[in-house]
C-alpha positions as CSV (number, residue, x, y, z in Angstrom):
1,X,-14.0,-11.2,-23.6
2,X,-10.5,-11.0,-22.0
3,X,-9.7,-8.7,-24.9
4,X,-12.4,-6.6,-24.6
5,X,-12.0,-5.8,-20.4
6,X,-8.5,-5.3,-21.4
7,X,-9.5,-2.4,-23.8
8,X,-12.1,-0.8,-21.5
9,X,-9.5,-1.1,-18.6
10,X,-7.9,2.3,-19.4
11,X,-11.3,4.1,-19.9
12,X,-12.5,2.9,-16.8
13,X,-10.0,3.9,-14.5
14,X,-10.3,7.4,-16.3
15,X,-14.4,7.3,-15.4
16,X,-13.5,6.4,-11.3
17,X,-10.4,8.8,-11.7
18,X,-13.3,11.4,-12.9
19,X,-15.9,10.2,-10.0
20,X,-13.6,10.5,-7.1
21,X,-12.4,14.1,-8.2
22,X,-16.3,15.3,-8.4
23,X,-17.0,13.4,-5.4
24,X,-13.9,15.2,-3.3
25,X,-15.3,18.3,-4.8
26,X,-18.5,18.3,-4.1
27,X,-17.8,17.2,0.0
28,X,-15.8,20.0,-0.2
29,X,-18.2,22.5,-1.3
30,X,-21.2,20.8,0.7
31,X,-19.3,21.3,3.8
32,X,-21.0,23.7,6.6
33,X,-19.5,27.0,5.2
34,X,-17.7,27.3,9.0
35,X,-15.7,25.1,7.3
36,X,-15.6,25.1,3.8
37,X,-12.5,25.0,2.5
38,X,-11.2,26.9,5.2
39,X,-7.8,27.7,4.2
40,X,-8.7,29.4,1.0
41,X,-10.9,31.4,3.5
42,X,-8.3,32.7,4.9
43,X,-6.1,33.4,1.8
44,X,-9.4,35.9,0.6
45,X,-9.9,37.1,4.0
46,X,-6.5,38.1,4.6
47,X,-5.7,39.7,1.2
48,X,-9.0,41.9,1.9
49,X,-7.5,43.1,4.6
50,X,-4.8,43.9,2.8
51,X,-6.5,45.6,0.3
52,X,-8.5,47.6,3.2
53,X,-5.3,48.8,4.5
54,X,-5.0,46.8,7.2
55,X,-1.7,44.0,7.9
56,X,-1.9,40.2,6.1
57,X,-1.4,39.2,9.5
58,X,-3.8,41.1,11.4
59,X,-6.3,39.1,9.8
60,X,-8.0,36.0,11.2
61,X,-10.4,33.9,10.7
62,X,-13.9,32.7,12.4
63,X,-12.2,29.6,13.7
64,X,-9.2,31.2,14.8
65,X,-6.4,30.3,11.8
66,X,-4.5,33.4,11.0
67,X,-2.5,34.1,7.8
68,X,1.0,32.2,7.9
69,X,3.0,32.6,4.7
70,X,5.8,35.1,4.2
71,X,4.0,38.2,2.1
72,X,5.1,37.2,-0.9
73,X,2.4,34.8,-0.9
74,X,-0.3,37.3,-0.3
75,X,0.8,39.2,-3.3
76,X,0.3,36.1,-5.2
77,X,-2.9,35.4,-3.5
78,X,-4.6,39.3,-4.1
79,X,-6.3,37.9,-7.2
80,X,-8.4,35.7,-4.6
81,X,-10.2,39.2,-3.6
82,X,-11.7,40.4,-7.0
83,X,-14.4,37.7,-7.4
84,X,-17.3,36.7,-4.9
85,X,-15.8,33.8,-2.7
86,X,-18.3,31.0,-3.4
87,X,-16.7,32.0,-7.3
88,X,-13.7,31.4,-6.0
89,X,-13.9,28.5,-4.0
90,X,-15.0,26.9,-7.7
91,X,-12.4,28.1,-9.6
92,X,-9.9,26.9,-6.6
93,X,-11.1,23.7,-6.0
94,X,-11.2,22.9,-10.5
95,X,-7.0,24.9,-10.1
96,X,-6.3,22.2,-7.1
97,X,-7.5,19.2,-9.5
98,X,-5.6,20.2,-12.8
99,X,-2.5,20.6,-10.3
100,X,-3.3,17.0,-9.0
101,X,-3.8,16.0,-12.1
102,X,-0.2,17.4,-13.5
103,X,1.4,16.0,-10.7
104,X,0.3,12.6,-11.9
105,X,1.4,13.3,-15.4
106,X,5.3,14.2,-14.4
107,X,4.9,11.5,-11.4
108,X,4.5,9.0,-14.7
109,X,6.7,10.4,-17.0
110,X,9.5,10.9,-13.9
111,X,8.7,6.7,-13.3
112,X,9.2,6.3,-16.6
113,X,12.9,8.0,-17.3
114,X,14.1,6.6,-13.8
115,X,13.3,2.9,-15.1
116,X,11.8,2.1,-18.3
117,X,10.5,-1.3,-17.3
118,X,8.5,0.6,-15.2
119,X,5.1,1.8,-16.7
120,X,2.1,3.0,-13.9
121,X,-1.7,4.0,-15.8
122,X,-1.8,7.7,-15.3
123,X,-5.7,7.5,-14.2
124,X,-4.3,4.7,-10.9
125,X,-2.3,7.5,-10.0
126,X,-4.5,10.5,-9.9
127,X,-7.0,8.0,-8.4
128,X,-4.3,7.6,-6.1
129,X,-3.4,11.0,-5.1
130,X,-7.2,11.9,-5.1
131,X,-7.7,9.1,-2.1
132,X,-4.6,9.8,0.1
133,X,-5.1,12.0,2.8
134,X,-2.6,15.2,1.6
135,X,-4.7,14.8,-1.7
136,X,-8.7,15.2,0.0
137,X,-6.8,17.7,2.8
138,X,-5.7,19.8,-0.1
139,X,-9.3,19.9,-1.8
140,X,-11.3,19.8,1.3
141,X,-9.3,23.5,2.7
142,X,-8.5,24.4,-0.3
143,X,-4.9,24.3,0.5
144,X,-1.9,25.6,-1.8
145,X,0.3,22.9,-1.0
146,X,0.4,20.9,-4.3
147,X,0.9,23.5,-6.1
148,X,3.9,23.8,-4.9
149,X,5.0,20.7,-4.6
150,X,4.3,20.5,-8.8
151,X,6.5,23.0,-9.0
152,X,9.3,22.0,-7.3
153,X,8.9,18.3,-8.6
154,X,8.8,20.3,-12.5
155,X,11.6,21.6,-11.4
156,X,13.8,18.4,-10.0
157,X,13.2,16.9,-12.8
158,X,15.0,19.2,-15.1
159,X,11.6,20.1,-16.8
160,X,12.3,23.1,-16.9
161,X,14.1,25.1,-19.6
162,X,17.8,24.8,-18.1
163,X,18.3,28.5,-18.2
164,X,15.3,28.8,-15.9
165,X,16.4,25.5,-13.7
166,X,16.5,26.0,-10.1
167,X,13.7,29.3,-10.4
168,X,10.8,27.1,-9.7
169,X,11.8,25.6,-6.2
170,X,13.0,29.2,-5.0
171,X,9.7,30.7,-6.1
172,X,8.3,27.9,-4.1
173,X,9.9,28.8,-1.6
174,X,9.1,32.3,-1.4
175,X,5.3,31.4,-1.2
176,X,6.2,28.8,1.5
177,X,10.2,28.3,3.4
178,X,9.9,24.7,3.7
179,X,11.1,24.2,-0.5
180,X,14.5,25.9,0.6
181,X,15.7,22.5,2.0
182,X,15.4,21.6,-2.1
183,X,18.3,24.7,-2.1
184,X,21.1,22.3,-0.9
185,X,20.4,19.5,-2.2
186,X,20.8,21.1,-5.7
187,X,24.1,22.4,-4.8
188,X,25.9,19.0,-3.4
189,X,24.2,17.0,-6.1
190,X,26.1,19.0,-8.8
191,X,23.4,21.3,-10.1
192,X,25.0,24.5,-9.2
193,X,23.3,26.8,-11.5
194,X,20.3,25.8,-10.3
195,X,21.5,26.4,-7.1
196,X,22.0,30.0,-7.5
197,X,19.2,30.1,-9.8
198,X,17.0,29.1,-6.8
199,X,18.7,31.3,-4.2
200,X,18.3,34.4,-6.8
201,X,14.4,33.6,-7.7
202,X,13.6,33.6,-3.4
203,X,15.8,36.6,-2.9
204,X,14.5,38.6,-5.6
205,X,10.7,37.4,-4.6
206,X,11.3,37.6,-1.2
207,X,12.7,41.6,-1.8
208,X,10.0,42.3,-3.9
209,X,7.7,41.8,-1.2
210,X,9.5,44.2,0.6
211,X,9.2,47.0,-1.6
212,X,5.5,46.3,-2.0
213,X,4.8,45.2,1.5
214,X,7.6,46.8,3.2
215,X,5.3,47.0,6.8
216,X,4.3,43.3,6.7
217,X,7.3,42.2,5.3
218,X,9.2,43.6,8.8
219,X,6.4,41.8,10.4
220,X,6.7,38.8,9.4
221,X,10.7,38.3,9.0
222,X,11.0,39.5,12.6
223,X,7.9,39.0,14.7
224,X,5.6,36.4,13.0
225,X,8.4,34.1,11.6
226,X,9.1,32.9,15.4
227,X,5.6,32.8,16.5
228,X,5.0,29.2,16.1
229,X,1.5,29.1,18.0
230,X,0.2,31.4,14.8
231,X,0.4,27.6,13.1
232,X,-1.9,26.0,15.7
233,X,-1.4,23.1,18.6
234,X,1.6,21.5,16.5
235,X,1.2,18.4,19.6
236,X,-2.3,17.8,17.6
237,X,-2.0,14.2,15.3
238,X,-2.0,16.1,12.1
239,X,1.3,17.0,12.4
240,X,3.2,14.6,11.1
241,X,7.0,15.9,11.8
242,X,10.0,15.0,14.4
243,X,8.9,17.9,16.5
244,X,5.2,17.0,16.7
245,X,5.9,13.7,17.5
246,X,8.3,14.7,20.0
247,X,5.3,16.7,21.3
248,X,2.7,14.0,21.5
249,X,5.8,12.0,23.8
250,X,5.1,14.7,26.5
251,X,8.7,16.3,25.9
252,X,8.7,20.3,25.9
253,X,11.7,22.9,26.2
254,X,15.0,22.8,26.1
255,X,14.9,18.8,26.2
256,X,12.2,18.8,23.2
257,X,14.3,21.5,21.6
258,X,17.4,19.8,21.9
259,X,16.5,16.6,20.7
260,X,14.2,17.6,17.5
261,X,17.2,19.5,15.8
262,X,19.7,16.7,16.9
263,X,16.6,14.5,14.9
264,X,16.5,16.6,12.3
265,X,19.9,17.5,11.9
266,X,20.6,13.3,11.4
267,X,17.5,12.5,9.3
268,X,18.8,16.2,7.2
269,X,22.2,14.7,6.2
270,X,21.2,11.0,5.9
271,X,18.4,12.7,3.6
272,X,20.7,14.7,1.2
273,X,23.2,12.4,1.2
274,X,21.1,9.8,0.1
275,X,19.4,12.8,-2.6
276,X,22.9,13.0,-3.6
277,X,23.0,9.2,-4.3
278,X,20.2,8.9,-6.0
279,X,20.6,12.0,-8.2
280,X,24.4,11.2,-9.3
281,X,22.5,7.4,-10.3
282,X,20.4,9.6,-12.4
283,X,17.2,8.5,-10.2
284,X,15.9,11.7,-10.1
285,X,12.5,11.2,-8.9
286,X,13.6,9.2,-6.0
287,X,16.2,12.0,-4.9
288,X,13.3,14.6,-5.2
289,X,10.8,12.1,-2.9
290,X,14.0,11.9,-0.4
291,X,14.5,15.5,-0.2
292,X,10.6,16.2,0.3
293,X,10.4,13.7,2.8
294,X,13.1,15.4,4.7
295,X,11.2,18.5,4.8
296,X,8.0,16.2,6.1
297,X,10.6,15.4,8.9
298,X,12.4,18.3,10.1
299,X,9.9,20.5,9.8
300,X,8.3,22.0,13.1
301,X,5.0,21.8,11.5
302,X,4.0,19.1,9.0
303,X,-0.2,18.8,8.6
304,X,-1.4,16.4,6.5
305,X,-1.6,18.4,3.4
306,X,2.2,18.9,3.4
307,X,2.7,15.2,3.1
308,X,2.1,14.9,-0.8
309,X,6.1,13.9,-0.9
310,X,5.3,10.5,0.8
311,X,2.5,10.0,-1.8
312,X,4.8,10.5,-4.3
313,X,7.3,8.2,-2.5
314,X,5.2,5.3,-3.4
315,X,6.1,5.7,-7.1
316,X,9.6,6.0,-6.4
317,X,9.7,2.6,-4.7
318,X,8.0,0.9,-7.1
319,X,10.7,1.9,-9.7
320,X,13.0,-0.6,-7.8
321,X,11.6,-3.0,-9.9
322,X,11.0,-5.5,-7.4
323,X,7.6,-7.7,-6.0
324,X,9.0,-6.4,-2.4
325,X,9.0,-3.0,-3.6
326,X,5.6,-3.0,-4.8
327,X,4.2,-4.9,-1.4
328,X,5.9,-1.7,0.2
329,X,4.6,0.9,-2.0
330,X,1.2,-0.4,-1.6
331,X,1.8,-0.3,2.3
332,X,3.0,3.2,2.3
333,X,-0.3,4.0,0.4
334,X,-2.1,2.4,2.7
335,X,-0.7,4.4,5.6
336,X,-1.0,8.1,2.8
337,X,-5.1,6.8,3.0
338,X,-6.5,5.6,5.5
339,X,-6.7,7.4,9.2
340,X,-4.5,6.0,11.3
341,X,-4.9,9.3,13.6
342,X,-8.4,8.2,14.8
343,X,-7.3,4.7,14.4
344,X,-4.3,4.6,16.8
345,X,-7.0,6.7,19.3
346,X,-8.7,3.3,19.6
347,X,-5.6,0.8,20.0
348,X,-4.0,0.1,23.5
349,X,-0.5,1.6,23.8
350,X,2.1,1.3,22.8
351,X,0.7,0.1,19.5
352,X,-1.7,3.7,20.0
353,X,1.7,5.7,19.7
354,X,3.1,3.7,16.9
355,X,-0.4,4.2,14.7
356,X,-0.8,7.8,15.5
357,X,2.8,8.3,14.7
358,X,3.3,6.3,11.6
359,X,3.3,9.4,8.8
360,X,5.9,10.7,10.8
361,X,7.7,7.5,10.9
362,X,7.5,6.7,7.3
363,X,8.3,10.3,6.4
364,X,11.6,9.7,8.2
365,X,12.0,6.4,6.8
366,X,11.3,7.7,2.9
367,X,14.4,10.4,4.0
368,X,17.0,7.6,5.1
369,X,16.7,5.0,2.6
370,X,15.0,5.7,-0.5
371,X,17.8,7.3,-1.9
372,X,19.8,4.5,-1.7
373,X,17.3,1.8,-3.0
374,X,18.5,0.4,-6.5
375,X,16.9,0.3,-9.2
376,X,15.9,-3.2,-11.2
377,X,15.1,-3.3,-14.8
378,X,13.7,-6.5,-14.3
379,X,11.3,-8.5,-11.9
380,X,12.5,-11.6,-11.4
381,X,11.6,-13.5,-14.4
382,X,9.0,-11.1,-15.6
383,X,10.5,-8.7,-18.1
384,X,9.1,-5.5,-16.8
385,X,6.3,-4.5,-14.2
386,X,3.1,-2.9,-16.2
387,X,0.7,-2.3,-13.6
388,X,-2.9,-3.1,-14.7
389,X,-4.0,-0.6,-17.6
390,X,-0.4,0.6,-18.3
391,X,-0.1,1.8,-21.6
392,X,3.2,0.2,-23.3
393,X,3.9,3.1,-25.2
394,X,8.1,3.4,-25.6
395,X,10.0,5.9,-23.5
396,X,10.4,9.0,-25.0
397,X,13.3,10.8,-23.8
């Protein structure tokens, strides 16, 4: 018998992993179409008006969201006009899965290469991903967030061909600017090529734009680039940065101002620093989770579908090797699933700050130390962690 729940615990995990992505899907699609996925409506909506001669930017949407990505996004995003949106919401909603799906994959295979005595089931992950908040938030708006954050990660990891290293996080960033803090990082951890690589793939991206767009390219470089209430009330609990938690304190101004980029500029360094650490100790995946998670953190805007990094984090920690570090992982999941925004709403302060806070504070955390946490190829006496329906297949390198 023990044999036999061994053998179907694999399969089984695959059938939840299945049942949760249909389930998230389906919400998603069932939602009142005010609010189905909402962000994709605003990709299509904008790109028509771009295609009706009218500015991305002039474009906004029933509840108010306007179009916020630099115009090489909206190229990328025309094909999103050519078919009836209800079409597109399924094809979009089946593209955000696979990319969640991916994202598992090279999250297991980057576990794997940082410490072989490390093996997570592929299907715990995606269920993983598929439950945490940036996961649902990213299929319930039909966001392009993991997308890009597969991309950069693909790229971190060195799977890319090395003559195209570095190409991936600067196309990234072209679509979105928060990737470009991936930019140093590749330079002061040794990866120079890369470096330039990535600075070459946003410039020529970001001028290609301009010829094409020339108008809102001008627009948004100089105009809507500094218009941060496009984004939306950044003191709302879905921002998970420094500034928005600066914001929910009451500070504003000069003082806010002041003391968000001294934050930032502190968790920025201990964050690259420690990238740089980890990367030179060939723990790769934990110096791409320490970068991302300075991005979570310095950013003036993080909503919950940025956050995939501290998902992602939960992997890195567990590579450590340790019972402690798995206790932690699973509490960092914790905090990546359930809604501690509506939670901490309920609690007495300060323990209501703390709660509605504590993305932001683990984000910051994940920036300052994971890079420095060591990695074990042993747990205690055990010989290696294999997580319940592990396959122990050898590492292929």
């Amino acid at each position: 018998m023990t044999d036999t729940i061994k053998r179907l615990r694999l399969p089984l995990l695959w059938v939840i992993a299945a049942g949760v992505a249909v389930f998230e899907v389906f919400a998603a699609l069932r939602r009142p179409t005010y609010d189905r996925l909402a962000d994709l409506h605003v990709y299509i909506g904008s790109v028509q008006s771009l295609l009706h001669g009218h500015s991305l930017y002039d474009y906004t949407a029933a509840n108010g969201d306007p179009f916020t990505y630099p115009p090489f996004a909206g190229i990328l995003l025309l094909p999103t006009a050519l078919l009836p949106e209800p079409a597109v919401r399924v094809i979009w909603s089946a593209a955000v899965i696979t990319a969640i799906l991916l994202l598992a994959q090279v999250v297991v295979r980057a576990v794997r290469q940082q410490n072989p005595a490390v093996e997570l089931p592929l299907p715990a992950v995606l269920v993983l991903m598929l439950l945490s908040s940036p996961g649902s938030s990213d299929i319930r708006f039909g966001q392009i967030s993991v997308f890009l954050v597969l991309i950069v990660l693909v790229d971190c990891m060195g799977m890319l061909p090395t003559r195209l290293a570095g190409t991936g996080v600067g196309i990234a960033a072209a679509v979105k600017l928060t990737p470009l803090v991936f930019l140093p990082y590749l330079w002061i951890s040794g990866r120079r090529r890369a470096a330039y690589m990535c600075l070459a793939a946003f410039t020529i991206a970001t001028l290609l734009a301009l010829v094409i767009l020339p108008s809102d390219s001008r627009r948004f470089w100089l105009i809507e680039l500094e218009n941060t209430r496009r984004i939306g009330d950044l003191s709302l609990g879905g921002n998970q940065s420094i500034n928005g938690t600066l914001l929910r304190l009451g500070l504003d101004g000069q003082a806010r101002t002041i003391m968000w980029l001294s934050l930032g500029v502190a968790v920025a360094i201990a964050g690259l620093v420690g990238a740089r650490y980890a990367a030179t100790n060939g723990r790769l995946l934990s110096a791409a989770c320490t970068v991302g998670a300075v991005s979570i953190a310095v950013s003036p805007v993080s909503w919950t579908h940025h956050q995939f990094w501290t998902v992602i984090a939960c992997a890195a920690i567990v590579t450590n090797g340790t019972r402690a570090a798995i206790v932690t992982a699973a509490l960092l999941c914790t905090v990546m699933t359930v809604s501690f925004i509506s939670l901490g709403e309920e609690l007495a302060q300060p323990f209501s700050f703390l709660v509605v806070n504590v993305r932001a504070i683990a984000a910051v955390a994940a920036a300052c130390a994971l890079g420095y946490l060591p990695v074990h190829s042993s747990l205690e006496k055990d010989k290696s962690i294999r997580l319940p329906g592990a396959r122990h297949a050898a590492l292929k390198r």
